[in-house]
CHARMM-style PDB file with segment names, atoms N, HN, CA, C and O in Angstrom:
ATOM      1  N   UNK     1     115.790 144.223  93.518  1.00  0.00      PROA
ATOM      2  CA  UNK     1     115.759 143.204  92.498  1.00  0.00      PROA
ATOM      3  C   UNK     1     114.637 142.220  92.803  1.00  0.00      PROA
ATOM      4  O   UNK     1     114.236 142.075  93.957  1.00  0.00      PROA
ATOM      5  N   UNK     2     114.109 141.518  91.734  1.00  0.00      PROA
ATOM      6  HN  UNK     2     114.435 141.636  90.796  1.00  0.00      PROA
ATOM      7  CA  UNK     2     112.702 140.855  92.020  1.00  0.00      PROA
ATOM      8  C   UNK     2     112.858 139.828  92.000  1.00  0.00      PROA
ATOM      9  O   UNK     2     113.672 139.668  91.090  1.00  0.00      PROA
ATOM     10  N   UNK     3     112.471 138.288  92.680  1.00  0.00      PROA
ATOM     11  HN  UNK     3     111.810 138.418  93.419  1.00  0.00      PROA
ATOM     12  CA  UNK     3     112.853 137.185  92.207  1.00  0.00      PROA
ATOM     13  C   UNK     3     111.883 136.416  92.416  1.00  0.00      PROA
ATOM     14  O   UNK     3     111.437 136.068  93.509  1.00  0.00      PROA
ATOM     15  N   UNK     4     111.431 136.048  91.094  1.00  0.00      PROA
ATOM     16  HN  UNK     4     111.794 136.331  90.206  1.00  0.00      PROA
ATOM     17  CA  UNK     4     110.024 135.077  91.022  1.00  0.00      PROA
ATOM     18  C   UNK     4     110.293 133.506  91.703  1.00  0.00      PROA
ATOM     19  O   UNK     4     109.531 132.540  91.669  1.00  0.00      PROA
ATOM     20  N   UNK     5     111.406 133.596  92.215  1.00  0.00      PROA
ATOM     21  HN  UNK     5     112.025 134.381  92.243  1.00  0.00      PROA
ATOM     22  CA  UNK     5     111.603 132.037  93.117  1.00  0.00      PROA
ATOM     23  C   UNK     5     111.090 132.201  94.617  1.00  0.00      PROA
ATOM     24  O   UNK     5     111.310 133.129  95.395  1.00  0.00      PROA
ATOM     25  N   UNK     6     110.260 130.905  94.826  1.00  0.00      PROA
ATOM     26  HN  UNK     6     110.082 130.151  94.194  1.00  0.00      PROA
ATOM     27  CA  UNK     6     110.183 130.388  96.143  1.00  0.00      PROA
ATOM     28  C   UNK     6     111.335 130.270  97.123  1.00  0.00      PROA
ATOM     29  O   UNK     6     112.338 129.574  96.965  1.00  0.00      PROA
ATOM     30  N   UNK     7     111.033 131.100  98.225  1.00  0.00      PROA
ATOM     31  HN  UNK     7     110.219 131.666  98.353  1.00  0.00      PROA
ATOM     32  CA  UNK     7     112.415 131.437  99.148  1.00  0.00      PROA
ATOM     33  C   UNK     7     112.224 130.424  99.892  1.00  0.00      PROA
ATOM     34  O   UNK     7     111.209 130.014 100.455  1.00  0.00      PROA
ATOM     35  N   UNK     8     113.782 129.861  99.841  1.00  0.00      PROA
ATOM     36  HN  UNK     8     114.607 130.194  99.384  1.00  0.00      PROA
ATOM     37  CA  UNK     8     113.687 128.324 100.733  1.00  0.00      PROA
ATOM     38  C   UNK     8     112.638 127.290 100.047  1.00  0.00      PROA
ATOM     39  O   UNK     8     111.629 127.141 100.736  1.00  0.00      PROA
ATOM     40  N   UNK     9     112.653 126.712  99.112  1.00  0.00      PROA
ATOM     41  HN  UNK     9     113.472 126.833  98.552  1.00  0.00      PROA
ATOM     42  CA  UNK     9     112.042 125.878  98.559  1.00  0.00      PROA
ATOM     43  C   UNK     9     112.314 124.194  99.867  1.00  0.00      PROA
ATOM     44  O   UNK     9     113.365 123.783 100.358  1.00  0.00      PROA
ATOM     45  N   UNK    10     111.407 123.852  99.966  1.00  0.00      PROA
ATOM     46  HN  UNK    10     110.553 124.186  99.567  1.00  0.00      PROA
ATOM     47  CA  UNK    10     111.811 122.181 100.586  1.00  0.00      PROA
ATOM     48  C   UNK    10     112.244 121.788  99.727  1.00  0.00      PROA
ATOM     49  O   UNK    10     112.139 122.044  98.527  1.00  0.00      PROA
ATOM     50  N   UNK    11     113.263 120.512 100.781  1.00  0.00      PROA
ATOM     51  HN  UNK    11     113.349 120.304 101.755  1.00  0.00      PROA
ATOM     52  CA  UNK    11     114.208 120.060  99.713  1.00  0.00      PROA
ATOM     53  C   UNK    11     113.836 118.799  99.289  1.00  0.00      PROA
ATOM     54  O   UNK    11     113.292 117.952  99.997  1.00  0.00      PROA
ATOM     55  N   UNK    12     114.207 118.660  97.854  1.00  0.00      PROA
ATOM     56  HN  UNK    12     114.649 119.348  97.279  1.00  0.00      PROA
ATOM     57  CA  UNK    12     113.939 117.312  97.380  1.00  0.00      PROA
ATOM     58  C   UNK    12     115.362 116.251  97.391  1.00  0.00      PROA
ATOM     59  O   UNK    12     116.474 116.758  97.541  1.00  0.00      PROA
ATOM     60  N   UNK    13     115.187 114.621  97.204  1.00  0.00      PROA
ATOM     61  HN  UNK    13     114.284 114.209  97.082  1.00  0.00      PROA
ATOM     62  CA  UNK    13     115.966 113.917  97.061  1.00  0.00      PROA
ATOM     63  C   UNK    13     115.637 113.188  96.066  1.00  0.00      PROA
ATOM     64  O   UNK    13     114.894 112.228  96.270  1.00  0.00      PROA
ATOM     65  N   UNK    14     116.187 113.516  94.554  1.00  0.00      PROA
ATOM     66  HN  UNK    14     116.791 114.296  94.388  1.00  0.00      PROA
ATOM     67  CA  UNK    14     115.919 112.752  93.439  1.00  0.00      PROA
ATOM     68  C   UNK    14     116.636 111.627  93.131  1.00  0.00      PROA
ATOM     69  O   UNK    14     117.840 111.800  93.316  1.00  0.00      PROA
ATOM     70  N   UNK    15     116.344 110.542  92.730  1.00  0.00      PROA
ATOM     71  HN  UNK    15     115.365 110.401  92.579  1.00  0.00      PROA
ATOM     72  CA  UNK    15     116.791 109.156  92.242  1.00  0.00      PROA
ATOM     73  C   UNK    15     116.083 108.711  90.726  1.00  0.00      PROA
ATOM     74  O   UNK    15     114.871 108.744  90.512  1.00  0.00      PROA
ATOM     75  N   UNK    16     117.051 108.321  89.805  1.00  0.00      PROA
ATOM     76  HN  UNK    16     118.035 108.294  89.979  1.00  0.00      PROA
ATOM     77  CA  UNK    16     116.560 107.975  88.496  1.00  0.00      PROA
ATOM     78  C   UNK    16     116.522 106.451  88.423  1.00  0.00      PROA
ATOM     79  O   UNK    16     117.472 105.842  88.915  1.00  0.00      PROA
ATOM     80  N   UNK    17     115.524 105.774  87.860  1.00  0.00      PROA
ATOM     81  HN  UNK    17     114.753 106.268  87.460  1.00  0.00      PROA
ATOM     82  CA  UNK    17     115.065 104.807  87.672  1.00  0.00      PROA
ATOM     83  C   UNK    17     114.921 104.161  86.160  1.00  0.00      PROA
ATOM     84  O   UNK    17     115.143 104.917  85.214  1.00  0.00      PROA
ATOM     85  N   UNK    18     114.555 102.779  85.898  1.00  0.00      PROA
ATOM     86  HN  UNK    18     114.374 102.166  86.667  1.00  0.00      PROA
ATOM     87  CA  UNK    18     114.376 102.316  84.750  1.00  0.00      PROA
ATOM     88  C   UNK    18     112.700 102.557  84.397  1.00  0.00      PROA
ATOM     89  O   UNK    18     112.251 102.810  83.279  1.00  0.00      PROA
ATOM     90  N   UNK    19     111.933 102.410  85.628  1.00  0.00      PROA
ATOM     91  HN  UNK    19     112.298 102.204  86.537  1.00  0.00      PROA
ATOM     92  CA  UNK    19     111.039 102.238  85.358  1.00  0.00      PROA
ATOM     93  C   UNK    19     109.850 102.708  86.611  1.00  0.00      PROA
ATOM     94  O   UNK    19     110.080 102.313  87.753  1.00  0.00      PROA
ATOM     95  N   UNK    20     108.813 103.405  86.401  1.00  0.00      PROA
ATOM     96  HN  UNK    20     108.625 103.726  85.472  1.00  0.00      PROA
ATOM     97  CA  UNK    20     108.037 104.091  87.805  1.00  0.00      PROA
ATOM     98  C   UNK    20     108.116 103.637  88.738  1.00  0.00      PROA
ATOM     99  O   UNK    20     108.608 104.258  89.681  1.00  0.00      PROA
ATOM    100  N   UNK    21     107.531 101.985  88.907  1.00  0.00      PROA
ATOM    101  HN  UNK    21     107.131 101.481  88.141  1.00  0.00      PROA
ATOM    102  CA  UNK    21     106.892 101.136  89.901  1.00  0.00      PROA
ATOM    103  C   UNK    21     108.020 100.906  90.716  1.00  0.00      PROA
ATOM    104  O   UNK    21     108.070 100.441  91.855  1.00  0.00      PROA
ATOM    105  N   UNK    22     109.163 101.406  89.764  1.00  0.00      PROA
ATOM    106  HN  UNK    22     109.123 101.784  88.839  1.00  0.00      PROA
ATOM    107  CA  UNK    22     110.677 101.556  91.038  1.00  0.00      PROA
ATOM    108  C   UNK    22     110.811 102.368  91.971  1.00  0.00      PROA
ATOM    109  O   UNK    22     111.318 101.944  93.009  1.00  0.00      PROA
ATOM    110  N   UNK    23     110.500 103.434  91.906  1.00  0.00      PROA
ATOM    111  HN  UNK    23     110.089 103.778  91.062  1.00  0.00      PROA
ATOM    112  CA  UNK    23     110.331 104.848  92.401  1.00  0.00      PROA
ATOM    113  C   UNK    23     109.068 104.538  93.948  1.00  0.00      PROA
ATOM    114  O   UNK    23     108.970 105.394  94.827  1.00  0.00      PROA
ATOM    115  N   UNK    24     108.398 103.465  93.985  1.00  0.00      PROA
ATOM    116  HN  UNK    24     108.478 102.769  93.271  1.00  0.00      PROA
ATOM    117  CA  UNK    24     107.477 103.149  94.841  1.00  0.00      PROA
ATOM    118  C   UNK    24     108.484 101.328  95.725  1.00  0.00      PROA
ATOM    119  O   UNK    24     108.489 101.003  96.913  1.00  0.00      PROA
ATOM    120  N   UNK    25     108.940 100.826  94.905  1.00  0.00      PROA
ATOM    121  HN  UNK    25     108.936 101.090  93.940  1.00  0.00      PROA
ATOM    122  CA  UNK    25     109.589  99.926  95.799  1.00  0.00      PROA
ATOM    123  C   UNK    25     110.535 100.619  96.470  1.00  0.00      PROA
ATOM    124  O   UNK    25     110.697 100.355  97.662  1.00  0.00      PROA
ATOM    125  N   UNK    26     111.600 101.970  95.629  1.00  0.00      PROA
ATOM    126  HN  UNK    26     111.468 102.184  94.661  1.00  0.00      PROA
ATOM    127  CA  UNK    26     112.542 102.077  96.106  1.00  0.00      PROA
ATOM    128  C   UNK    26     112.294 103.366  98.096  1.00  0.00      PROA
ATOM    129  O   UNK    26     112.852 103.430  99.191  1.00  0.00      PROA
ATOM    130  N   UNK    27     111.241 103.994  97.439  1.00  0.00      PROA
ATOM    131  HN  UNK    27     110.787 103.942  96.549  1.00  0.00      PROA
ATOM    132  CA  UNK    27     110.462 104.620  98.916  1.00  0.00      PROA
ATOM    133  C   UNK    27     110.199 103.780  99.893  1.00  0.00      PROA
ATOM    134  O   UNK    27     110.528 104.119 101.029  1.00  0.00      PROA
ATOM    135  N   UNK    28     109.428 102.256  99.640  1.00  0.00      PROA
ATOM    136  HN  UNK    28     109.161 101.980  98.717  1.00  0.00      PROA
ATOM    137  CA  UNK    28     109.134 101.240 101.257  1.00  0.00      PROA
ATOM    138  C   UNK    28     110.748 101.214 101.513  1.00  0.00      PROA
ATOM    139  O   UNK    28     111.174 101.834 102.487  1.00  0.00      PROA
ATOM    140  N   UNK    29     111.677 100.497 100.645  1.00  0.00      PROA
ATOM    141  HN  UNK    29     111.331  99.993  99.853  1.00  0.00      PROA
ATOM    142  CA  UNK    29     112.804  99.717 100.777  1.00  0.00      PROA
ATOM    143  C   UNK    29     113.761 101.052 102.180  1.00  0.00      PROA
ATOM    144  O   UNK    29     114.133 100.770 103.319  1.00  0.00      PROA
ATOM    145  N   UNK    30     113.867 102.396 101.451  1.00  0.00      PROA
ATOM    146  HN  UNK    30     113.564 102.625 100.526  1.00  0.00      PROA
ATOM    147  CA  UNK    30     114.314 103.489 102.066  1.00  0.00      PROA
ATOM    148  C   UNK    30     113.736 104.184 102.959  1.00  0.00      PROA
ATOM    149  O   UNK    30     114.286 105.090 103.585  1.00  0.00      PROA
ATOM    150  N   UNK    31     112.512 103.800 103.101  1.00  0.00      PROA
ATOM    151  HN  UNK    31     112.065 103.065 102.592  1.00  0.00      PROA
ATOM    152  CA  UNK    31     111.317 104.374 104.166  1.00  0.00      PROA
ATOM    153  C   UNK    31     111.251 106.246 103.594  1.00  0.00      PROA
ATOM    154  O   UNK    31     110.914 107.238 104.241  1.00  0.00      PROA
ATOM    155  N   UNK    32     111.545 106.168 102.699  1.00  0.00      PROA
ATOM    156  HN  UNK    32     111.818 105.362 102.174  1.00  0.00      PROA
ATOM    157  CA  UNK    32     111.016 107.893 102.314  1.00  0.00      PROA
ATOM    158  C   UNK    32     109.765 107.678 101.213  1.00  0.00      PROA
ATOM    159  O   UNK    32     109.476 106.803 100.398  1.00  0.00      PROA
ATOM    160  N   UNK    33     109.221 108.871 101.609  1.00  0.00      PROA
ATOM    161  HN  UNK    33     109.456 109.583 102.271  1.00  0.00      PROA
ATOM    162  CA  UNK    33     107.703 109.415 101.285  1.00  0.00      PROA
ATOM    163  C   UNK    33     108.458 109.988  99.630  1.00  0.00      PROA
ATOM    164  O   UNK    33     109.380 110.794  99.501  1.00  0.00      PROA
ATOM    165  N   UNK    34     107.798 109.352  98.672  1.00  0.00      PROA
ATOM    166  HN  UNK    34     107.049 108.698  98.777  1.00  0.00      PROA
ATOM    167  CA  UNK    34     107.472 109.532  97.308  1.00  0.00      PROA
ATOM    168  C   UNK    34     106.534 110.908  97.269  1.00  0.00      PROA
ATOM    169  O   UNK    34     105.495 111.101  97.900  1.00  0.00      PROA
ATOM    170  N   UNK    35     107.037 111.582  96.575  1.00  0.00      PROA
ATOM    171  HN  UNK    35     107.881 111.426  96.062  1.00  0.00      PROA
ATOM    172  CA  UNK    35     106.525 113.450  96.209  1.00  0.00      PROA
ATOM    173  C   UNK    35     105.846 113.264  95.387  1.00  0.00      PROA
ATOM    174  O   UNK    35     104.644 113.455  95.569  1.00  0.00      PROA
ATOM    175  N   UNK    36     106.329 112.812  94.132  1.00  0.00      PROA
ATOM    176  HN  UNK    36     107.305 112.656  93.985  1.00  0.00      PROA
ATOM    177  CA  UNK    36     106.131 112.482  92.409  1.00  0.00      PROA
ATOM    178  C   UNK    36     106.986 111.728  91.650  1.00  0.00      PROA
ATOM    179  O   UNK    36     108.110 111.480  92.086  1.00  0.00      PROA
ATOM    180  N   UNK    37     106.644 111.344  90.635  1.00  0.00      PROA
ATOM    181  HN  UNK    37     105.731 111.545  90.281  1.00  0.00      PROA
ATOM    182  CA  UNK    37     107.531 110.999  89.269  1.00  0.00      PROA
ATOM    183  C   UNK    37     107.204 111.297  88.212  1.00  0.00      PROA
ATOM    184  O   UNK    37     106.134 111.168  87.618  1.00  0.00      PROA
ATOM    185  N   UNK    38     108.706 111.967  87.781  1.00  0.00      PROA
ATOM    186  HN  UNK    38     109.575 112.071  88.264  1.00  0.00      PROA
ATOM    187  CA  UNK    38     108.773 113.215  86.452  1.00  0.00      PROA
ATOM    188  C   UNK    38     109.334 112.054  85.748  1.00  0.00      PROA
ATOM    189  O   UNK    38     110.392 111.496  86.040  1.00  0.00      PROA
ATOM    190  N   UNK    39     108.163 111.592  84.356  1.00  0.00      PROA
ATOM    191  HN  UNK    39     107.304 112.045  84.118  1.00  0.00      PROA
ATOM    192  CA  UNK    39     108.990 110.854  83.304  1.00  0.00      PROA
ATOM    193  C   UNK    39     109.081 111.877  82.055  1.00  0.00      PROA
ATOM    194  O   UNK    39     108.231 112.735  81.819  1.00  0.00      PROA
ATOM    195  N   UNK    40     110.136 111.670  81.366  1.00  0.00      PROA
ATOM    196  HN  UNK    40     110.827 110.972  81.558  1.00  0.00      PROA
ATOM    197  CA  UNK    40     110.540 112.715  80.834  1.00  0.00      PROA
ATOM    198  C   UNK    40     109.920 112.043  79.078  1.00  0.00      PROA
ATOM    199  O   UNK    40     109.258 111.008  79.001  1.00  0.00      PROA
ATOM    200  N   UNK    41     110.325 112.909  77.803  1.00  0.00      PROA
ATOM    201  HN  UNK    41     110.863 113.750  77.865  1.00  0.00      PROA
ATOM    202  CA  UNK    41     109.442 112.569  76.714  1.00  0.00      PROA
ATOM    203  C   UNK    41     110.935 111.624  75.997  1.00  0.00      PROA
ATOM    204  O   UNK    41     110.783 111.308  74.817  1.00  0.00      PROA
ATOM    205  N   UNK    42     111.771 111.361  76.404  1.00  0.00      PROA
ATOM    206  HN  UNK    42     111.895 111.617  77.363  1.00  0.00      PROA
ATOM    207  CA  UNK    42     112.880 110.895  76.195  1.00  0.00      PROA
ATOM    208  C   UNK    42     112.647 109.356  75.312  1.00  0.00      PROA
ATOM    209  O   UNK    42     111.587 108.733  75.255  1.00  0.00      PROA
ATOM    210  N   UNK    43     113.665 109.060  74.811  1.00  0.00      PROA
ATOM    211  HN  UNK    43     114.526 109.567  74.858  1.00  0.00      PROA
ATOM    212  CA  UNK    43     113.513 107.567  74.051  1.00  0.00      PROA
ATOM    213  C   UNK    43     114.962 106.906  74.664  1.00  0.00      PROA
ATOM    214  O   UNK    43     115.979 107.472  74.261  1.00  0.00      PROA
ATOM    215  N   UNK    44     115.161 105.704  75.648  1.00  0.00      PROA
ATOM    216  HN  UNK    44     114.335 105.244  75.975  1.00  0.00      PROA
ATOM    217  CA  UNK    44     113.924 105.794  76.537  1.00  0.00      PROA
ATOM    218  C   UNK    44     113.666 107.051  77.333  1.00  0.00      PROA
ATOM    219  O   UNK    44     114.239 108.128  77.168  1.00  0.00      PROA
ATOM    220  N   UNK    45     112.537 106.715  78.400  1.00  0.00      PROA
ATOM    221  HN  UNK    45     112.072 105.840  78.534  1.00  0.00      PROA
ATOM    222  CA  UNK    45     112.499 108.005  79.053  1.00  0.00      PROA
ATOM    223  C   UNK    45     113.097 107.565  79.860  1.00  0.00      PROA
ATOM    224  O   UNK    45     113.385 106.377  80.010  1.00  0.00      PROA
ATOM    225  N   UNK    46     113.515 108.892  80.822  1.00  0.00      PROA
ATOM    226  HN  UNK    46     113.281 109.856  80.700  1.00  0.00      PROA
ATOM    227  CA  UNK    46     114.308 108.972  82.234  1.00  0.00      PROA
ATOM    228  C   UNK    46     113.002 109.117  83.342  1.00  0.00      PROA
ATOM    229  O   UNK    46     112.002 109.758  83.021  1.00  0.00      PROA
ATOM    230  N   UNK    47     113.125 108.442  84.697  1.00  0.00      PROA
ATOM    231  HN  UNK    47     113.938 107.921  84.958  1.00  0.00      PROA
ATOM    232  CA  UNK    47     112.068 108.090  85.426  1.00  0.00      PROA
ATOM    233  C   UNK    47     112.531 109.096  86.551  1.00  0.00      PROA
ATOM    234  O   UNK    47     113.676 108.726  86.812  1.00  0.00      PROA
ATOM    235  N   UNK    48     112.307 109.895  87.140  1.00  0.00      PROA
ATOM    236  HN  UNK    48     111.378 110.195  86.928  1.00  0.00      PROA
ATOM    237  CA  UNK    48     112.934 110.440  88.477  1.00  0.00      PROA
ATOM    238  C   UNK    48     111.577 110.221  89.527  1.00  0.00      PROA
ATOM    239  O   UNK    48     110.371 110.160  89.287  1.00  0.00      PROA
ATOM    240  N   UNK    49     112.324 110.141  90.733  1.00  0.00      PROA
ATOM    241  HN  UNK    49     113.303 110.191  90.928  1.00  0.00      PROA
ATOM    242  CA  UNK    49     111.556 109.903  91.559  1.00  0.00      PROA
ATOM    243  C   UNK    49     112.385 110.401  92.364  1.00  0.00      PROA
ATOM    244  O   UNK    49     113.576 110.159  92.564  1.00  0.00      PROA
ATOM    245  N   UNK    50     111.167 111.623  93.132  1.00  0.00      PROA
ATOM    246  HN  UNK    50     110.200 111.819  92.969  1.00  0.00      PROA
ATOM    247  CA  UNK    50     111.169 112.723  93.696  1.00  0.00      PROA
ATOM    248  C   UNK    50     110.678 112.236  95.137  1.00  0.00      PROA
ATOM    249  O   UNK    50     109.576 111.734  95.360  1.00  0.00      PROA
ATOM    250  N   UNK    51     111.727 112.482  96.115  1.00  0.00      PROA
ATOM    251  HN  UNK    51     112.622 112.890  95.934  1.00  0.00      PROA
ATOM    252  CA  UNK    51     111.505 112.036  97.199  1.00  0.00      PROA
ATOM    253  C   UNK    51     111.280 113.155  98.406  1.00  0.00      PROA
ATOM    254  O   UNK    51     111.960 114.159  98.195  1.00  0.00      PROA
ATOM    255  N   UNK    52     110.385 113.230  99.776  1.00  0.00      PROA
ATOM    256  HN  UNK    52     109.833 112.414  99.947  1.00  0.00      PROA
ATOM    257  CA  UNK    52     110.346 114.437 100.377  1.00  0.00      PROA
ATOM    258  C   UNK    52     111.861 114.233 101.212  1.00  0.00      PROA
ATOM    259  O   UNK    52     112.195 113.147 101.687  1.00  0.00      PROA
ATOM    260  N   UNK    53     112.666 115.424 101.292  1.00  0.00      PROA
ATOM    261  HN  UNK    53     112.395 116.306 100.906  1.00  0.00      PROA
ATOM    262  CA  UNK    53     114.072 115.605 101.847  1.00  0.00      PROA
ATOM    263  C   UNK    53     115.399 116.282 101.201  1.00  0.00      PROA
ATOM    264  O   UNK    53     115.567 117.101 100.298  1.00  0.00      PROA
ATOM    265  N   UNK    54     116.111 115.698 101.915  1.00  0.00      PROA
ATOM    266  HN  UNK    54     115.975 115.033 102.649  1.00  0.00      PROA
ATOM    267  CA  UNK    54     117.750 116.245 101.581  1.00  0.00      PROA
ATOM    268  C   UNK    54     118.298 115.240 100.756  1.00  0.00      PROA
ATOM    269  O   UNK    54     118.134 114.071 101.106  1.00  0.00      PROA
ATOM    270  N   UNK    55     119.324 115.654  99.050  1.00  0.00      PROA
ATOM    271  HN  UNK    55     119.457 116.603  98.766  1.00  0.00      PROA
ATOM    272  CA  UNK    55     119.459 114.592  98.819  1.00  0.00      PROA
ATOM    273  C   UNK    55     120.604 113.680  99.342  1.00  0.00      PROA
ATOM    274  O   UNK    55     121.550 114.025 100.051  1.00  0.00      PROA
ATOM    275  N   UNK    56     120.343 112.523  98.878  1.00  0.00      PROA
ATOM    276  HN  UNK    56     119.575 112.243  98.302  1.00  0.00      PROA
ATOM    277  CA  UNK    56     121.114 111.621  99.243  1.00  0.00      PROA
ATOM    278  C   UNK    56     122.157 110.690  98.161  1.00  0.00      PROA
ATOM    279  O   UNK    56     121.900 110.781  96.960  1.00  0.00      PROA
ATOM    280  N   UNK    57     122.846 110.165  98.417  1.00  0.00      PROA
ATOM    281  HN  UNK    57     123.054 110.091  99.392  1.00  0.00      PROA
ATOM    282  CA  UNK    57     123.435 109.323  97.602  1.00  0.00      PROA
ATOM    283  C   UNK    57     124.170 108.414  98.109  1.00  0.00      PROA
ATOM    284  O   UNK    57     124.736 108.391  99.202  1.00  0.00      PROA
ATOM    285  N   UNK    58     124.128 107.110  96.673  1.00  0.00      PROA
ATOM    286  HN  UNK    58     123.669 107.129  95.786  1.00  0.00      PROA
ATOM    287  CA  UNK    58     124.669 105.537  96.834  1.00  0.00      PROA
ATOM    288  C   UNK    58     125.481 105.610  96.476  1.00  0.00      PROA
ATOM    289  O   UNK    58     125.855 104.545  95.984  1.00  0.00      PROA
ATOM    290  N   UNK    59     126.502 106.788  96.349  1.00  0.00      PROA
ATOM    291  HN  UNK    59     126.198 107.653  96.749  1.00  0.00      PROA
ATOM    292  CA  UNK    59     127.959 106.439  96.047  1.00  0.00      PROA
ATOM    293  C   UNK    59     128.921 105.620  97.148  1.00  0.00      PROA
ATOM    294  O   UNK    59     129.919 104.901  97.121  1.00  0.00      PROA
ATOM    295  N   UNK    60     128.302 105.992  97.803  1.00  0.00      PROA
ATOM    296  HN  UNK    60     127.491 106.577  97.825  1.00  0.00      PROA
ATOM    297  CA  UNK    60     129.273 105.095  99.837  1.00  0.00      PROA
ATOM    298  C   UNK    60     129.307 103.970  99.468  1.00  0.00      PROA
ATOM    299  O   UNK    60     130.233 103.162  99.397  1.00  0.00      PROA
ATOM    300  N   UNK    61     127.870 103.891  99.133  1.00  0.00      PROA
ATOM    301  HN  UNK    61     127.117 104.547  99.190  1.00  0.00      PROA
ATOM    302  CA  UNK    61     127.628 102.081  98.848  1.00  0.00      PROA
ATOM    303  C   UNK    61     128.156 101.217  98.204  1.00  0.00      PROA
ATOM    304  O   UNK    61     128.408 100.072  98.578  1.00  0.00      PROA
ATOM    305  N   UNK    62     128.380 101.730  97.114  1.00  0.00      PROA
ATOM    306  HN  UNK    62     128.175 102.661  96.810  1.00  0.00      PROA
ATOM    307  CA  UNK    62     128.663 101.387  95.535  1.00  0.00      PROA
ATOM    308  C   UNK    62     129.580 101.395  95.514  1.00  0.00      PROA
ATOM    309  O   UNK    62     129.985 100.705  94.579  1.00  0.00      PROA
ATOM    310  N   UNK    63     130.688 102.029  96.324  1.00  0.00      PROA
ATOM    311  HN  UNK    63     130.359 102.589  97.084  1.00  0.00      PROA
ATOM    312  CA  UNK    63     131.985 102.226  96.448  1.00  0.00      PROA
ATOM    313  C   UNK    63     132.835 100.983  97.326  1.00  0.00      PROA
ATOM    314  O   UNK    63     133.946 100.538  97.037  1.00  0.00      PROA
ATOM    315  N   UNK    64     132.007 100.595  98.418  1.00  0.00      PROA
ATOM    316  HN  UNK    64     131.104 100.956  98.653  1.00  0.00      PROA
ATOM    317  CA  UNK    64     132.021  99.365  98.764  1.00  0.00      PROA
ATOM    318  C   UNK    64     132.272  98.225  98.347  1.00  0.00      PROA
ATOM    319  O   UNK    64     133.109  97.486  98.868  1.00  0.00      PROA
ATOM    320  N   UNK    65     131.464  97.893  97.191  1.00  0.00      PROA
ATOM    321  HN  UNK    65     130.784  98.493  96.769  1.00  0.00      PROA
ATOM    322  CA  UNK    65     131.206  96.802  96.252  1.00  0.00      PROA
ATOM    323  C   UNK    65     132.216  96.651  95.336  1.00  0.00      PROA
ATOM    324  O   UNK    65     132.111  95.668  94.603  1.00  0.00      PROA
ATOM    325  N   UNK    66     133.306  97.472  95.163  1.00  0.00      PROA
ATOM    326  HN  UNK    66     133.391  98.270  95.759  1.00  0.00      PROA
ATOM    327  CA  UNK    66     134.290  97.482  93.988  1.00  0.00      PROA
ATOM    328  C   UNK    66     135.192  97.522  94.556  1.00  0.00      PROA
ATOM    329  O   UNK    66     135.308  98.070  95.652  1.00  0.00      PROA
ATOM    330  N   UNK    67     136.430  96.697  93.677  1.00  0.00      PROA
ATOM    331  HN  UNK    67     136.336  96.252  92.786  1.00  0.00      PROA
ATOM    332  CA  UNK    67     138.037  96.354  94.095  1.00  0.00      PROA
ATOM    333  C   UNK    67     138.676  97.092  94.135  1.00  0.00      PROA
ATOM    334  OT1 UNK    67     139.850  96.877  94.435  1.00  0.00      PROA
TER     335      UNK     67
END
């Protein structure tokens, strides 16, 4: 069987944003290296920011913050 996919692709850690210039504060703030940002043709658009790694998530966090 043939498979036009990249074996073992590196992994990305995506985060959606309001707006690009987030996607660059939010990399110093986290100390991860910014890949790209995919804005999409959307109304509004969706901002992702593509980080080099494993993903991660602010649910721990966020979970914290609530009663």
């Amino acid at each position: 069987m043939r498979s036009d996919r990249l074996p073992n692709p590196k992994p990305e850690n995506v985060h959606y944003v309001t707006n690009p210039e987030l996607c660059e504060k939010m990399g110093e703030k986290y100390n991860w290296r910014l890949k790209e940002i995919r804005v999409s043709r959307n109304s509004p658009p969706d901002v992702a920011c593509v980080f080099d790694g494993e993903q991660t998530s602010f649910q721990d966090t966020w979970q914290d913050y609530q009663d």
